[in-house]
N, C-alpha and C positions, 0 to 999 in steps of 0.2 A: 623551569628552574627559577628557584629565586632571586630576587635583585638583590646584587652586593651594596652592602650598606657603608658610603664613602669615607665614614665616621672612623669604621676601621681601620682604616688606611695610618692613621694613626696610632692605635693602639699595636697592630701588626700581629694580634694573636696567631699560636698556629691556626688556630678553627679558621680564623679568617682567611689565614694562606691556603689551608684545605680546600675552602669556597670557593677561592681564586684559582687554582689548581681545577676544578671543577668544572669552573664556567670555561677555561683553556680549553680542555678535553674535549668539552661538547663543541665548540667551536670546530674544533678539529676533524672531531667526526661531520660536521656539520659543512666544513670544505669539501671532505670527500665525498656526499652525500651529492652535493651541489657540481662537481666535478662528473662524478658519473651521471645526474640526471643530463647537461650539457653535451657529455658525449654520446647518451643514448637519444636523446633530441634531434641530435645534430645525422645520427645515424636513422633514425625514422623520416625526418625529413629528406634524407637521399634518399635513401629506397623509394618513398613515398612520389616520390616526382621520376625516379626511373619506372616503378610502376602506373602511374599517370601517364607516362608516354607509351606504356605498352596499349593500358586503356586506351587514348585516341588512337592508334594504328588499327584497334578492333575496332572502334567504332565508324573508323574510314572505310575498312573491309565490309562492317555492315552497310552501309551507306553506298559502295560500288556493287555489292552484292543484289542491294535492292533496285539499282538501274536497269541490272540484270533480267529481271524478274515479269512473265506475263501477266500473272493474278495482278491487278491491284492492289488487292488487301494486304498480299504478302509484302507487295515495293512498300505499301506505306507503311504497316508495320515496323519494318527493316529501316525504312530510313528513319520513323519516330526513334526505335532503337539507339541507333546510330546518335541521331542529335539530341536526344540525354544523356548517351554516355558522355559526349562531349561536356555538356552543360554540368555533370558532376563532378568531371574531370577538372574544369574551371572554378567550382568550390574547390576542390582537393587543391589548387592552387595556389587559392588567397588561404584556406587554410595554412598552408604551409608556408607564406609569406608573414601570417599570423602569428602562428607560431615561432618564427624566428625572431619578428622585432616585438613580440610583447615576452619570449615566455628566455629564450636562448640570451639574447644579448642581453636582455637587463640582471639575468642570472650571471653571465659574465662578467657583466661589468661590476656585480656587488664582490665576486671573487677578489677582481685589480684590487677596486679602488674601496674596499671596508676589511675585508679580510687581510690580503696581502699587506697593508701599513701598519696591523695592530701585531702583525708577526715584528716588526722594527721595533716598533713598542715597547712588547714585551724584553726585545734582548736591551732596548735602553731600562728598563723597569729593572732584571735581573742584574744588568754593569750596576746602577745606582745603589741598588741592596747591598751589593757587594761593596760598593764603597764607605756606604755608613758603617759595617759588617768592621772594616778595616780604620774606619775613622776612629770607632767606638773602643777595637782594641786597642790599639797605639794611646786613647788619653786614657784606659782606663792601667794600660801599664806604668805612669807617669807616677814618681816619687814626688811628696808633698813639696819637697825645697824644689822641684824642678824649674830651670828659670824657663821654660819652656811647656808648661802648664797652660798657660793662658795660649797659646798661639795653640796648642792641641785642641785648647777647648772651643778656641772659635771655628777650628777647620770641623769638629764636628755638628758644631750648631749650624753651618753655611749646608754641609753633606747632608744630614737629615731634613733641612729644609727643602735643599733638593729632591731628596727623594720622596719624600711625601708629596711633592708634587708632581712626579713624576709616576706615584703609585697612582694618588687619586686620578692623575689624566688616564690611566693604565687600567681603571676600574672601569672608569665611568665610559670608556670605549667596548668594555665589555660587557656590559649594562646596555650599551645600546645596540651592539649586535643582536645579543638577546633581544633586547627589544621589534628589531628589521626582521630577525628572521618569524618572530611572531605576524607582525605586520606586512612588510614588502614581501617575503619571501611568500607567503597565502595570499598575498593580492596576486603574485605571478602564477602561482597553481590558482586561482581561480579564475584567472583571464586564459589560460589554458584550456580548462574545462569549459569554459562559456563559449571559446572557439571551435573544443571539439565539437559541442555541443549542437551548435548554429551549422556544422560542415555537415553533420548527420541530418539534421531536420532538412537542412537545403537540400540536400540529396535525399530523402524519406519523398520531398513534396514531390521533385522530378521525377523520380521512379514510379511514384501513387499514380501519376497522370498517363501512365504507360498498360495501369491496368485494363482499363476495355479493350483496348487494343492485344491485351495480351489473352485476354477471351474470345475475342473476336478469330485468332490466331490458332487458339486452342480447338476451337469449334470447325475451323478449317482446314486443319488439322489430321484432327479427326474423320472428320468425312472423306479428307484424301488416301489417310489408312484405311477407311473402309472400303472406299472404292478399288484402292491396290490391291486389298485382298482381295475383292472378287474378281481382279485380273489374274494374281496369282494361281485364284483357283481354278480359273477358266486354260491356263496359261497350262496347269497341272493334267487339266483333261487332256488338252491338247494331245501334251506329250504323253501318257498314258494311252491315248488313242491310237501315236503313230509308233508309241513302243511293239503298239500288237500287228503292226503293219507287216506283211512276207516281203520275202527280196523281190517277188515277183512284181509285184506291185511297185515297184523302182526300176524294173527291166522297160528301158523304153520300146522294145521291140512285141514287148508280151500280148498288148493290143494291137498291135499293127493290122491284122489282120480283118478286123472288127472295126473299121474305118467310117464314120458319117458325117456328112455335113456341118461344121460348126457352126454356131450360132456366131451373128455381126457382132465385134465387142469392139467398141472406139477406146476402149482403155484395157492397154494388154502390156503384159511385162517380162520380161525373164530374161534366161543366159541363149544368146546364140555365138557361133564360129564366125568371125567374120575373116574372107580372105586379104591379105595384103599381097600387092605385087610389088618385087624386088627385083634388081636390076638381074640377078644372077639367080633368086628360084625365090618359088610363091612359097608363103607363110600365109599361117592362119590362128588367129590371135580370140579369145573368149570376150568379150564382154556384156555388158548386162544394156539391154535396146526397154526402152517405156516407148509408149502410142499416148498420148495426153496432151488434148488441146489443140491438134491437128498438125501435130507436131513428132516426128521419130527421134528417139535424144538416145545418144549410144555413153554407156562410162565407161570404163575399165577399172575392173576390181582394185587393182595395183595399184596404191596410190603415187608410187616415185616411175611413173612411166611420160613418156616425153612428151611436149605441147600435142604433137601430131598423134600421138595416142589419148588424149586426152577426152574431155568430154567433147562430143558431136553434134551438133542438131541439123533436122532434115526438114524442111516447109514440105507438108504432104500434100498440099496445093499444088506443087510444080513435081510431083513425084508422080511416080506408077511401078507396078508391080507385077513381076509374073513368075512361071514357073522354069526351070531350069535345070537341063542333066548335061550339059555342057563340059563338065568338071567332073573330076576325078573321084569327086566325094557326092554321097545320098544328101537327100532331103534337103538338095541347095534353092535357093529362089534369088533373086535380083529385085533389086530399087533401083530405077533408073531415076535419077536428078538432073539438074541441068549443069551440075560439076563434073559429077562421074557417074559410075555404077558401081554401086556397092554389092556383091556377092555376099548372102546369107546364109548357114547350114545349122537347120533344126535339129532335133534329137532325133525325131521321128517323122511319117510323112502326117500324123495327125497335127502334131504343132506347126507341122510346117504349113500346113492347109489353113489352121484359123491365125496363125500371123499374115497369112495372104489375103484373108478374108478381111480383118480387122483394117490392114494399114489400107484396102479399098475403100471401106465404110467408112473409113477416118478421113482418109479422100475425098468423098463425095460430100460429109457434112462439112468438111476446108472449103469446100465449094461453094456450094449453097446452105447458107448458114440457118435460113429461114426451113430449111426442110428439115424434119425429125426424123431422126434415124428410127430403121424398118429394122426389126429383128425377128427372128424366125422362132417358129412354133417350138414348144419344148418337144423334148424328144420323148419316148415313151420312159428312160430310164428316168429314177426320181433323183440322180446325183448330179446327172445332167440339168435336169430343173432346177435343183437349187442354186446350181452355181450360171444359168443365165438368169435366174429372177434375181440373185443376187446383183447383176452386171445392172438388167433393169431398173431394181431400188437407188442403184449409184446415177444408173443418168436421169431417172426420174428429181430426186432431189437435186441436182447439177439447175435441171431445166427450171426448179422451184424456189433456186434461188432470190432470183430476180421480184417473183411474186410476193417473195418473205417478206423481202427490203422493203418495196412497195407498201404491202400491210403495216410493216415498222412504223413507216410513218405515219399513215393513218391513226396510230396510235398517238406520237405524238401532236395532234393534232385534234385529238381528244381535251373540249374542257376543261382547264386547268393542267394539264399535263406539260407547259410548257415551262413548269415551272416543280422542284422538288414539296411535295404532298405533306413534309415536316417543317423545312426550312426557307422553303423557298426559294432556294438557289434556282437558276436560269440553268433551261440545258441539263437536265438529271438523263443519266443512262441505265439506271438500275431500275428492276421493276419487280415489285412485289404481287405476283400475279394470283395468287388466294383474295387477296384484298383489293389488286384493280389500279392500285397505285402505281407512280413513278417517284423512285427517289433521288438523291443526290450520291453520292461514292461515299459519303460520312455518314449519312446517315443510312445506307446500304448496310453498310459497317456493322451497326446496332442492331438492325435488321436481320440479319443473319446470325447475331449473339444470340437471338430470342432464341430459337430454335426453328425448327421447318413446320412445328405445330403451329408456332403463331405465326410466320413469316416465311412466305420461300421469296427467296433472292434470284434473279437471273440479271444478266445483262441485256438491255434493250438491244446494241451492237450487236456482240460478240456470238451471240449465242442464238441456234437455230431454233423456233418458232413453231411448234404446229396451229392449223389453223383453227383449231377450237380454242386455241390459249389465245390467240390474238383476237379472235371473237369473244370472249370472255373482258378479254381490258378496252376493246371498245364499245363494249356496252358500258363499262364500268367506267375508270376513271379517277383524278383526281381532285374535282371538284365532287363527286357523288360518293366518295370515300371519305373525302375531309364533311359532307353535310349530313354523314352519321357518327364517324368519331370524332367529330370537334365541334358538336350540335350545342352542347354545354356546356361550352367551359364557365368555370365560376368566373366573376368577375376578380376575387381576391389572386389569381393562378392566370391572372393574364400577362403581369409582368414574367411571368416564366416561360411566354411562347420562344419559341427558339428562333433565330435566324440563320442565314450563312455566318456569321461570324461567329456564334455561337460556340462555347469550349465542349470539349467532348462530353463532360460530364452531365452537362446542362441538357444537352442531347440525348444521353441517357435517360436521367428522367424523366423528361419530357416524351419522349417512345414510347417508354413501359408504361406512363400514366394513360396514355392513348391506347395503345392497342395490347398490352398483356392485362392490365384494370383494367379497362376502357369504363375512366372515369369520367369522360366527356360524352359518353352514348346516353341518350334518352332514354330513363328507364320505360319500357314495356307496360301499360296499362293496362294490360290483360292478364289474367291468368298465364301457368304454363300450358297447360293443355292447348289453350286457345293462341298460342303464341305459336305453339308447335304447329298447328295446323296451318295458321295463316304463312309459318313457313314452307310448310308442303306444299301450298294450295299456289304460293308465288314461283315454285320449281315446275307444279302444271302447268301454271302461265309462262313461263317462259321470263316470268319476272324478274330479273338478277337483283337488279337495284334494291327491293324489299328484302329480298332474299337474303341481302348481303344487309341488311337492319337488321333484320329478326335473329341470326346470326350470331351479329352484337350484342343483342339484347338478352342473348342466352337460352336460343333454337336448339332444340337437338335434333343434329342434322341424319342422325339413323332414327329420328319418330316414326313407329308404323301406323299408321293410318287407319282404328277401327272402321272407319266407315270407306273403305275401299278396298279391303280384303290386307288390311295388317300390311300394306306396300309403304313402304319407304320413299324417302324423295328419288332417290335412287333407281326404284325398281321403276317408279312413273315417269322421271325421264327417258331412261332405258325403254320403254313402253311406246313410248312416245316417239322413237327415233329422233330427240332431243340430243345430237352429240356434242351442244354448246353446256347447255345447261349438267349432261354428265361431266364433263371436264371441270366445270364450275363448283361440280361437287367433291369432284376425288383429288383437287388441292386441297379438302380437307380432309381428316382422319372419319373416313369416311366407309361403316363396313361393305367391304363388296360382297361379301357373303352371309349377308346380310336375307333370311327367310322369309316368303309373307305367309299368309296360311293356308295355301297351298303347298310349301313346300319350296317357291321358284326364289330363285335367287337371279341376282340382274343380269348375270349369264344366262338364265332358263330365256328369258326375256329377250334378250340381244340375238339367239339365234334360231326363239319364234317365230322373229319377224327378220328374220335373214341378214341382220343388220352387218356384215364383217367389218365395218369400222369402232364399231363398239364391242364385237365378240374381240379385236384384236390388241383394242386399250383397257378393257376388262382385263383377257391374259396378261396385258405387260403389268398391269399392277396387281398383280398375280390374285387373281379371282380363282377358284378352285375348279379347276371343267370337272372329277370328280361328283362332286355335289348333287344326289337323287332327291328329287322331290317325293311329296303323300304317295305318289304312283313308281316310284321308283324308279324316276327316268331322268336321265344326265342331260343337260343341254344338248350333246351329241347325238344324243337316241332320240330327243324333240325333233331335232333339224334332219335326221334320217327319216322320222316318221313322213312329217312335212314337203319331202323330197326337196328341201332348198341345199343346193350345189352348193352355194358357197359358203356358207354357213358349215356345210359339214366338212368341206375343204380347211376351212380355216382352224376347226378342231381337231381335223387327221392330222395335221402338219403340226399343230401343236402337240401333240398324243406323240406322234412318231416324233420329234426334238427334245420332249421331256422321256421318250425311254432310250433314244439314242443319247443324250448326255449323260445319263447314268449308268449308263454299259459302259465302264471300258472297253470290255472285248471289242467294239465295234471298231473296224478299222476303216470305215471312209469319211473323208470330210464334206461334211454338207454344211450349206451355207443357209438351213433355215431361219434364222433371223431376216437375213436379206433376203430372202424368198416371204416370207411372211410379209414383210413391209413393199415389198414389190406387189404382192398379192392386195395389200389393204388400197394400195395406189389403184391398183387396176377398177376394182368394186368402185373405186371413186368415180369411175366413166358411165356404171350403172348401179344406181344403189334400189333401185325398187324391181330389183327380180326377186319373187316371191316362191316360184317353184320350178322344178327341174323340167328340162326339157328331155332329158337323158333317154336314149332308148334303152338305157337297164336300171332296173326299179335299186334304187341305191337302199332301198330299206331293209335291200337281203343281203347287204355285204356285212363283214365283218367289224362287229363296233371295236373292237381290236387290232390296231395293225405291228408289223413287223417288217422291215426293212424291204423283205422278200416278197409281199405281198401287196403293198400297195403303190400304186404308180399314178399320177397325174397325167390326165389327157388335155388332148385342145379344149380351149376354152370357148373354142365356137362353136363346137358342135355339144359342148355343156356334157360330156363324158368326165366324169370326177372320178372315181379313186372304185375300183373291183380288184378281187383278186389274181394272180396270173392265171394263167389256165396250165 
């Protein structure tokens, strides 16, 4: 709008009053405009700080959530979470502090103190008019003789003097509103916008700094839905297997009959009756009794039943056990302790024989701790074998704990290892076991974003150890990892080495420049061919360290070998009874089924030479037993030929667990996994048995089995698997 020209204030045309009328109006509009931005200010900024408080209650939630928490990754996560929401919540603050004293109160205060006084104004502006209006008739009604002419005419000279002064002060206030709202009122929207502006970036940067972490998250994520699902589906057979179960098969009397020996189990659990005495007649109350650690612990299901009902425990040290028909009811037995005697009643006299079995064994190892519990030969049934090799696998790793720990340290204790392989922090517990390395929890972190191609992550702690992997990182190491991927660094990329204080980001790059580029490995002065082979030839040797060079420098670690019959590093370790050097390789994406030209794949190989420690880490990284060579013969049909027992054991039991998991129909539960790993344990007592001693020629049994035909015998008299008669 344009500025009113003061000059008029004089002349007082209509046009001019038009103008003046004009700039009112907009004024007008321009209170109400400024009224509603005020109140709608004033309403974003409540909401905006009741919402800010909702924010920090989540982010406390996340922050208590992640105390919670045993992954690591996820606590830290969850508390970075946490303390950004916080930290934006704290811009959302000053914002809104901002927003009141730059944008709200200087808006209000132009309402009071410019707008509200030119409203007095103008009613003094319009009284004046009116008075000249009045002055101007009264002298213009005035007769020439009047003696009162002159006094008319000065009261109109004094009134129009006034009001002309009163118009131009009248104008020129509204000349300058016009002016403010040009000026001030666009300085306030733009210290506005500048605020919101700066409340969004501050919050953009906080939230930016949350992205690795939120990959890191995604990637772990992931791999825990995938693992769920393969519980779900394991979870699915389960129940599919016991949907097809008969009633009979839940009648605890149905076997009574069919009564043997139970195998020693120091770890047993279930529901028995236990008697209580009352003053006025015996009760007999259910609960669930564990054997674990040389210890009898009884619970009761009910959780609201009274101290005296509560949980129990029994020292199997000062306990003993026997049998009992003393009482009114079957399949009773007694714990004598030096408090009381406890009366027991089983479902059957089978349970009740290996609970009396079990809390003896548990006895005598409470006793003598140094002595290894004896357990008895499987039985000729195979259901019964699985579920004591299973018992076996459990206290075999129990007794291999100790060992683990042991090795643990050995590892740290490895050159350079006492310190993280990127940053150097003191004390890293993560270990990147493809590569040999030990890192710190941060940069773990990153480590596990790469993927499991470039990076597999475990905890040095937490997490149990087989002994080829722990033989693998101490061959290797932090000092022989860092003196091939950080052989070169440029001198320009040295200010970028990372430390402990290092921000995430910086840690990022620095990673990926290292080990997904590995822009710090020495290039290779040889050819590929001749690289590939000097890689092969360092997997004959037993070489890791070169190994893990060549590697870097861009090996391909399925090269077949013209000059060894097309064998893989694979197949010559596997050849070799190398089970350091195979584990060394199948951290990498590494084909197991992998041909040479023959035909053999590293399975044909593992159970030529009767190896069952690599025929059973082959199957778990699921190598195909399938697979016929040029001659048309499966590993299985090699190690029959061969007459090696265990070798062909370790394929029947794989065979029969891969056609009993995919049978639903099959109604019993076998515990072949634990029977397999009990099995790999045992070969570990003797690994260079080469052929059977069996007095029946195993090359005439069935390369096929079925539930119903094959059965496992002792293992000292080397009878493996025939069909029944």
């Amino acid at each position: 709008m344009t500025v009113l020209d003061i000059r008029g204030c004089l002349d007082d045309s209509p046009t001019f009053r038009k103008r003046v009328q004009a700039h009112e109006e907009s004024i007008q509009n321009f209170e109400q405009i400024l009224k509603t931005l005020i109140k709608l200010t004033r309403s974003q900024v409540e909401l905006s700080a009741a919402y800010s408080q909702q924010q920090k209650e989540l982010a406390e939630t996340f922050l208590s959530f992640a105390q919670a928490q045993d992954d690591p990754i996820v606590a830290q996560a969850l508390e970075k979470f946490g303390k950004s929401v916080v930290e934006v919540e704290k811009s959302r603050s000053m914002f809104n502090t901002h927003v009141t004293d730059m944008f709200i109160m200087p808006l209000d205060l132009f309402v009071k103190e410019t707008i509200t006084p030119i409203k007095e104004l103008k009613k003094k502006f319009e009284k004046s008019s009116d008075d000249v209006d009045s002055a101007l008739s009264r002298y213009m009604s005035k007769k020439p003789k009047d003696p009162t002419l002159q006094e008319s005419a000065k009261e109109l000279a004094d009134t129009r003097k006034t009001f002309h002064k009163v118009y131009m002060e009248y104008v020129s206030k509204l000349n300058d509103i016009e002016a403010k709202k040009k000026i001030d009122y666009m300085e306030n929207v733009l210290a506005y916008m500048y605020t919101e502006s700066a409340f969004h970036h501050q919050s953009y940067e906080i939230l930016k700094d949350l992205e690795p972490y939120m990959r890191d998250l995604t990637g772990l994520l992931y791999d825990t839905r995938q693992r769920y699902s393969e519980e779900v589906d394991v979870d699915l057979q389960y129940q599919k297997t016991h949907e097809m179960s008969t009633a009979d098969q839940y009648n605890p009397m149905q076997n009574a009959a069919d009564i043997e020996k139970p195998a020693a189990i120091t770890n047993k659990s279930g529901y028995l009756f236990e008697r209580k005495n009352g003053r006025v007649y015996q009760s007999w109350s259910r609960k669930y009794y564990s054997i674990s650690n040389g210890e009898l612990t009884s619970i009761s299901r009910n959780p609201k039943t009274k101290d005296e009902d509560g949980t129990q425990t029994y020292n199997l040290r000062v306990c003993s056990v026997k049998y009992s028909d003393s009482y009114d009811r079957r399949f009773c037995f007694e714990v004598i302790s030096p408090n009381r005697v406890l009366v027991l009643q089983a479902e059957n006299e089978n349970d009740m024989n290996e609970w009396i079995q079990s809390i003896r064994t548990a006895s005598q190892l409470a006793l003598n701790s140094d002595e290894k519990p004896r357990y008895s030969h499987p039985s000729p049934n195979l259901r019964k074998m699985a579920i004591e090799s299973a018992s076996v696998a459990k206290t075999v790793e129990r007794q291999g704990d100790e060992s683990n720990k042991e090795a643990v340290k050995k590892i740290r204790l490895v050159p350079g290892n006492d310190k993280c392989a990127d940053c150097k922090e003191d004390s890293p517990e993560w270990a990147c076991t493809n590569l040999g390395i030990i890192v710190c929890i941060e940069c773990s972190g990153i480590h596990r974003s790469l993927g499991v191609h470039v990076s597999k992550v475990r905890s040095v702690v937490l997490d149990n150890w087989e002994s080829e992997t722990i033989e693998v990182m101490l061959q290797l190491g932090n000092e022989v990892g860092n003196s091939i991927y950080e052989e070169s660094v440029p001198a320009h990329l040295e200010e970028f080495r990372i430390d402990p204080s290092s921000h995430r980001n910086d840690r990022d790059l620095w990673i990926i420049e290292k080990y997904v580029k590995r822009s710090f490995v020495s290039p290779a002065e040889v050819d590929q061919v001749t690289l590939d082979k000097n890689f092969w030839n360092s997997i004959a040797e037993n070489d890791l360290q070169h190994a893990l060079r060549y590697l870097a420098q861009g090996a391909n670690v399925d090269y077949r070998n013209t000059e060894e019959g097309l064998k893989t590093a694979l197949h010559k370790a596997v050849d070799n009874n190398n089970e350091v050097a195979v584990e060394f390789l199948l951290q990498r994406p590494s084909d197991v089924d992998e041909k040479d030209e023959r035909g053999w794949t590293a399975l044909h190989y593992a159970a030529a030479n009767n190896n069952v420690r690599l025929v059973l880490t082959l199957l778990k990284r699921h190598a195909k037993a399938d697979i016929a060579d040029n001659s048309n013969m499966t590993p299985l049909d090699i190690a029959v030929e061969k007459q090696f027992v265990q070798a062909v054991t370790a394929l029947r039991l794989f065979a029969f667990d891969k056609q009993h998991n995919a049978s639903p129909s099959s109604s019993l539960d076998f515990g072949f996994r634990e029977a397999m790993s009990a099995f790999k344990h045992t070969c570990n007592e003797r690994p260079n048995i080469t052929s059977s001693h069996s007095a029946v020629d195993i090359s005439h049994t069935k390369p096929m089995v079925s539930k119903s035909d094959v059965v496992l015998l002792d293992d000292q008299n080397s009878e493996l698997l025939h069909p029944d008669k």
